[in-house]
C-alpha positions in Angstrom: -105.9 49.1 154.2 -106.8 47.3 151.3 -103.2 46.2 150.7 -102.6 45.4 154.7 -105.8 42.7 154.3 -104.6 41.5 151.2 -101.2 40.1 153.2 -102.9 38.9 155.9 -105.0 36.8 153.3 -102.3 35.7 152.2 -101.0 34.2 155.4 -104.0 32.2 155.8 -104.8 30.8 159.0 -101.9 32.5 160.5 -103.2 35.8 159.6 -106.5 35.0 161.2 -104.7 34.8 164.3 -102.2 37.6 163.9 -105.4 40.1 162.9 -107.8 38.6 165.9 -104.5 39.2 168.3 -104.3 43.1 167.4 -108.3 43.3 166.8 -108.6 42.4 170.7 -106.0 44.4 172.3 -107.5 47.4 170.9 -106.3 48.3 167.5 -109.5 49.3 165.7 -110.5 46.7 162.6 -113.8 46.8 162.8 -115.2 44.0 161.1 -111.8 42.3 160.1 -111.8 39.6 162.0 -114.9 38.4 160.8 -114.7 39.1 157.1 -110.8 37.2 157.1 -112.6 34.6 158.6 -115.4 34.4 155.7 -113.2 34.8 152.8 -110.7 32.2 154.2 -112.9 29.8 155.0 -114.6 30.3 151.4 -111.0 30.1 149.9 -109.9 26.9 151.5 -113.0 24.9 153.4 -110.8 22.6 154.9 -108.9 25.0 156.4 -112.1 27.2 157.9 -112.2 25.6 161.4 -108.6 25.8 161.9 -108.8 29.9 161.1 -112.1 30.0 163.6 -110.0 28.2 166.2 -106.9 29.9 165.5 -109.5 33.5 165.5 -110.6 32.5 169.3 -106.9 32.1 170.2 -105.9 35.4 169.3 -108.9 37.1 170.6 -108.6 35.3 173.8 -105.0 36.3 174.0 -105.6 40.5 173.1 -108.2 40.4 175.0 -106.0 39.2 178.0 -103.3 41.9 176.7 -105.7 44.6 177.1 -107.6 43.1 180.3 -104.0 43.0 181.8 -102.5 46.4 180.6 -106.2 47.9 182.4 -105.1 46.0 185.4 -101.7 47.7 185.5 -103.0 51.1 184.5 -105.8 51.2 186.8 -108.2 54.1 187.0 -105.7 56.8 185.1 -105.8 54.0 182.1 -110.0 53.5 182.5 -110.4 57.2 182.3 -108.5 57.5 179.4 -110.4 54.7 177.8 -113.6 55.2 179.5 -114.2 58.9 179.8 -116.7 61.4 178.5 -120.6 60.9 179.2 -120.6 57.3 176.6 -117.7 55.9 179.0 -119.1 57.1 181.9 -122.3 55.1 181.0 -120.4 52.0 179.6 -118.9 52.2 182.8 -122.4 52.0 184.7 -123.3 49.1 182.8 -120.3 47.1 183.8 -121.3 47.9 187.6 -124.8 46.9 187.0 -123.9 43.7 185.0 -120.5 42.6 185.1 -119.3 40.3 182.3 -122.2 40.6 180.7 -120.9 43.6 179.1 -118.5 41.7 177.7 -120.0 38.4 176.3 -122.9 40.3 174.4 -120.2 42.6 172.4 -117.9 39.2 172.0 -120.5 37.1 170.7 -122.1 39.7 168.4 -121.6 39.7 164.8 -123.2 43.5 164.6 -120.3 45.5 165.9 -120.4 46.8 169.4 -118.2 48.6 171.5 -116.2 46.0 173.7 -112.2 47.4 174.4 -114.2 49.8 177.3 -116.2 46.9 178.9 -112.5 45.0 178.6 -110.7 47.7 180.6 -113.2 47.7 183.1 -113.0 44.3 183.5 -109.3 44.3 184.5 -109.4 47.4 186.8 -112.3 46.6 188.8 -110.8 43.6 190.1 -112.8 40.9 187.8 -110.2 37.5 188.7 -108.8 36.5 184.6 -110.1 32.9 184.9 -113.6 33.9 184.8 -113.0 36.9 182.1 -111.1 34.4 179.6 -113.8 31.7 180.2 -116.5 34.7 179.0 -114.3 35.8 176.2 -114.1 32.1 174.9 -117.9 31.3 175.7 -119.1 34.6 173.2 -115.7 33.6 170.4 -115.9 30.4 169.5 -119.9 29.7 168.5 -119.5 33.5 166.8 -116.0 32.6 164.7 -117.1 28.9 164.3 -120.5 29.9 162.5 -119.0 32.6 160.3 -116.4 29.7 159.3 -119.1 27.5 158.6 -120.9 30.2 157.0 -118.2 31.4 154.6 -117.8 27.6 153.9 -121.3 27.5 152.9 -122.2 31.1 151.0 -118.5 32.3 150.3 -118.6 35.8 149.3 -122.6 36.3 149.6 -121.7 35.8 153.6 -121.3 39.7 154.7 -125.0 40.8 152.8 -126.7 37.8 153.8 -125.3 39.2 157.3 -126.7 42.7 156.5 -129.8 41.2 155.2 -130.6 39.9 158.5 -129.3 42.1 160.6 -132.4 42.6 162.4 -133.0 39.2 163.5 -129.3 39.4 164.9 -130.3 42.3 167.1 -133.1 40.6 168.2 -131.6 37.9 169.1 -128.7 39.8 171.5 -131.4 41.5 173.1 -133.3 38.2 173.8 -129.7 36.3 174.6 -128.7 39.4 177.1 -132.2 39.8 178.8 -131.6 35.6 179.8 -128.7 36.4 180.5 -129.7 39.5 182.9 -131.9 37.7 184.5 -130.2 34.8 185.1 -127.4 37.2 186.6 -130.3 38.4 189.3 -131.6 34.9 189.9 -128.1 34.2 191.1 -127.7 37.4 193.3 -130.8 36.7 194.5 -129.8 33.2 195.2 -126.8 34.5 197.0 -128.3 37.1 199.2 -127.4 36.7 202.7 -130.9 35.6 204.0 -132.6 37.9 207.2 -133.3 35.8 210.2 -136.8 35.3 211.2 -137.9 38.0 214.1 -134.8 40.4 212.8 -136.2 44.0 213.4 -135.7 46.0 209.5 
């Protein structure tokens, strides 16, 4: 593994890419993404925006891959992905909340399971438009602040990350209880309203 990350360093921004492509269409790195990104942008400052965008273009792109080969698979590919009582559950959630499932996950530096809420997106009839405009939302302030921060701390970036792991977490659960209820203001909103004098 080791020797694979060494050649994508070595590729520079075009490795950023290539690894962000495979991270989001399924193939497990945990983490690579975001270290590459650190240690590139370290390496070569001027370069570190170019590797965040070029990181948010091959997420967005996987995560279209995946979003589409859920589409195509439908429910025998979402039970493969999605099964046992943790998939049953992720799959809940995704009912219950939608692409809010998948922006908290996307956006988070602490990693979280995300190729589940992806698949569920793409067989439950979620329309692209509004699932690449999420992944893209959550991508690019995540990959443009670990740019900036491997720019600023270099190789001190992944345990000041772990030092404050706590304050991240608190911080998704204060972004994704916003966004929750912001998600029922607008159901709300859009309720079909009950004429006055209806019988209940």
């Amino acid at each position: 593994m080791k020797a694979f990350f060494a050649k994508i360093v070595a590729l520079g921004p075009a490795g950023v890419f290539f690894l962000a492509l495979l991270d989001s269409t399924g193939i497990p790195l945990p983490g690579g993404v975001d270290a590459l990104l650190v240690v590139l942008a370290n390496k070569a400052p001027s370069t570190g925006y170019l590797c965040a965008a070029l990181a948010t273009l091959g997420s967005l792109i996987g995560s279209l891959i995946l979003f589409r080969i859920a589409r195509l698979g439908g429910e025998r590919y979402l039970e493969r992905v999605a099964s046992g009582p943790r998939g049953i559950r992720f799959r809940n959630w995704f009912d219950r909340y939608g692409l809010v499932t998948v922006f908290v996950p996307c956006i988070s530096v602490i990693p979280m399971p995300l190729k589940a809420f992806v698949a569920c997106a793409g067989v439950l009839g979620i329309r692209p438009l509004p699932f690449a405009l999420t992944i893209l939302a959550a991508r690019i302030p995540r990959y443009f602040f670990l740019a900036w921060l491997g720019q600023q701390m270099g190789a001190n970036a992944p345990a000041w990350i772990k030092a404050h792991t706590i304050h991240f977490a608190l911080g998704l659960a204060a972004l994704g209880l916003v966004l929750l209820l912001l998600l029922r203001f607008i159901r709300g909103a859009n309720a079909p309203s009950v004429p006055a004098g209806t019988a209940r």
